[in-house]
N, C-alpha and C positions, 0 to 999 in steps of 0.2 A: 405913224406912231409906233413906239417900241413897249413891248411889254415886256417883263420881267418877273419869274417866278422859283419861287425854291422854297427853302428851309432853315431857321435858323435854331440854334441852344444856348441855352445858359446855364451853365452847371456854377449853381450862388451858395454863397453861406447868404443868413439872417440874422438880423440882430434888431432885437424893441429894446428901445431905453426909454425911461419915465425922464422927467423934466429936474429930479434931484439930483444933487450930487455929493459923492463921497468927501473923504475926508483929502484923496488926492486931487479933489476938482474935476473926478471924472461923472459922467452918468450912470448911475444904475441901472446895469442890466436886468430886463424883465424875461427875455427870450434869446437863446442862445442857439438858434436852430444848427442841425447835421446839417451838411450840405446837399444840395438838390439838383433835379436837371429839370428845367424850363425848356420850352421844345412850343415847336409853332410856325404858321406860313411868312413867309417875305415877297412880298407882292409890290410891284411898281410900273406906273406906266407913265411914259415921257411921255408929252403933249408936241414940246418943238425943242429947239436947244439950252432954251431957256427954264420952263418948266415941268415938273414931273411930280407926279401925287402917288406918295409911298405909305405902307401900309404893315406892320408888323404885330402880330397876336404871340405870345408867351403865355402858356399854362404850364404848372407843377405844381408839386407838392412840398412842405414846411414838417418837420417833423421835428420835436424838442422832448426832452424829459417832463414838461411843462406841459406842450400841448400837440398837435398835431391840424397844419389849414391849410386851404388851398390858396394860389395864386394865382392870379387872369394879371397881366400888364398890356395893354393894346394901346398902340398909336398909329394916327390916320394923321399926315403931316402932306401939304404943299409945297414943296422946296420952288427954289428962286436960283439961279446961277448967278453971281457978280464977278465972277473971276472965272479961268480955266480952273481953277484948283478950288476955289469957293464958294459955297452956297451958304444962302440964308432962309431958315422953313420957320413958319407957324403952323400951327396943329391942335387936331384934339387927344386928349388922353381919356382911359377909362385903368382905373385899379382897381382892385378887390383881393383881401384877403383877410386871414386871422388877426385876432389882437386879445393879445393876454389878458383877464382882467384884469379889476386896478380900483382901489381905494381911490373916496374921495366927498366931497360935502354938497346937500341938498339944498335949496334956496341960502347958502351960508349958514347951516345952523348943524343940522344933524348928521354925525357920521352916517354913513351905508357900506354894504359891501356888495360888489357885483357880483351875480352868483354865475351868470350866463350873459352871451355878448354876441350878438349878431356877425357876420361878415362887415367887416370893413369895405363897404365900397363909394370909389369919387368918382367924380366925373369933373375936367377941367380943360385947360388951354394950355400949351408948350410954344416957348420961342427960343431960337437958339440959331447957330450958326453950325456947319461942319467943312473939311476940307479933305481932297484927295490931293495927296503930293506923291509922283513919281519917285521911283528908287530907283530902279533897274531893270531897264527891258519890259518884263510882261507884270513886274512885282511893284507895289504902291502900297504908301502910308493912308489909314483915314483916322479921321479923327471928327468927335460930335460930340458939344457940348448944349444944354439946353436949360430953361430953367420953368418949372411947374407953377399953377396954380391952379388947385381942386379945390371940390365942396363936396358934402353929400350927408346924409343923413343915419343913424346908428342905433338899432336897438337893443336894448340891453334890459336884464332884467337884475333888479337891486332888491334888497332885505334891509330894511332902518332897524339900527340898533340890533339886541339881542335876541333872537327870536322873532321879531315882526315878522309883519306879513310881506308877501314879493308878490313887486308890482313890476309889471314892464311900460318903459317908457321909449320915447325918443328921442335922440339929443343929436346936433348937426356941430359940424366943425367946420374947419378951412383947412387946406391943407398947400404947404408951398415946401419947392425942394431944389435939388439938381442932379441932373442925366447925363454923367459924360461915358465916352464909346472910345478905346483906341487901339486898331490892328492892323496888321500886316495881311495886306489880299492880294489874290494873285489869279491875271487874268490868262484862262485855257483858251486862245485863240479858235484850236478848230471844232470845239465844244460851242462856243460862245457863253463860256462860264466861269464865274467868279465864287472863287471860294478864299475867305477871309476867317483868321483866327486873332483873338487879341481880347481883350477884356472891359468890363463895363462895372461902373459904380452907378450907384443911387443914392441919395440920403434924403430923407423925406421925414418933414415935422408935422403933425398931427395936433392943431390949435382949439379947445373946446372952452374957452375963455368966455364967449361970447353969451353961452348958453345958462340956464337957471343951475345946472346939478357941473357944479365948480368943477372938475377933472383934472390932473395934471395933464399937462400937452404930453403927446409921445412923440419919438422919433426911431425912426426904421432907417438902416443902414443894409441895405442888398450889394453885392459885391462877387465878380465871380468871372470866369472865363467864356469867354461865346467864341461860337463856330457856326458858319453860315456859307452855304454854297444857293448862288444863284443860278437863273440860265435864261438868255435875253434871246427875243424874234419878235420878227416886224409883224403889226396886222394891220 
């Protein structure tokens, strides 16, 4: 077996948008975050030619005029080869992070307003496909696309009306998106190591339809440059 280990980043902007939209048909922005550096291990170990179970942790920090959160992104995926240049992986995810408050109605009747809001965090399943295509000599394309489904649970503390009292509750959502990766890496033969720059998007909707305190859905748009050097040996 080969294992594989290093370091990857992602220096992202952020963006919360609510579920309405202006007058140009766009969404309203909730959070406009400065841009961040995400940072974290990259871990993989082949089994045979065929399989290998990978592993990537990202944490940073979100900072806005608005609010300031943290971010965890983790995924622990099984990749598949079907091609020399293609694989197909299923996996689990884990998120967590900030989420602006946000107006919205109580059993259908009564305004509220959030005063305070827990950590956003899901837990879900990813499936998607990636590929490594050859350029030149030691230097190759990759490219990874994926698409989400999360759930998990939010608490938050709300004020009814003018003055009431604040109560904290809990309210759960679904959450479904997509993960695509695309860089340029390049293999140091007498290192036995790979280092790959290139960039990564995410867009991810936040559903709480389902639940008694109505909420508009949100949607998070992550977006940003990564850089990652590995280093492969047999055990």
């Amino acid at each position: 077996m080969d294992m594989t280990v290093g370091a990857t980043t992602w220096y992202a902007w952020g963006k919360q948008y609510n579920s309405q939209k202006d007058q140009f048909g766009k969404y309203n922005t909730i959070i406009d975050s400065d841009p961040s550096l995400l940072y974290g291990p990259a871990l993989s170990l082949k089994f045979n030619d065929d399989f290998n179970l990978t592993f990537v942790f990202l944490y940073g920090k979100f900072e806005s005029e608005k609010s300031e959160f943290k971010r965890i992104d983790s995924d622990l995926a099984l990749n598949y080869k079907l091609h020399d240049y293609f694989k197909v992986f299923i996996g689990a995810k884990y998120l967590s992070y900030g989420v602006m408050p946000v107006t919205g109605n109580f059993h259908g009747a009564s305004d509220f307003t959030i005063e305070d809001i827990d950590s956003h965090t899901s837990y879900g399943t990813g499936l998607g496909a990636s590929a490594t295509v050859p350029i030149i000599d030691n230097l190759f394309g990759l490219a990874t696309v994926s698409g989400l489904y999360l759930f998990g649970k939010q608490g938050i503390d709300k004020t009814d009306g003018i003055g009431g009292p604040e109560q904290t509750i809990k309210i759960g959502y679904k959450e479904y998106g997509i993960n695509t990766n695309l860089s340029l890496a390049y293999y140091i033969a007498q290192w036995s190591t790979v280092v790959s720059l290139g960039g990564r998007f995410q867009y991810i909707i936040s559903d709480y339809k389902d639940n008694d305190i109505h909420l508009d859905s949100v949607r998070f748009l992550i977006y940003g440059a990564t850089l990652t050097a590995t280093y492969t040996f047999g055990i």
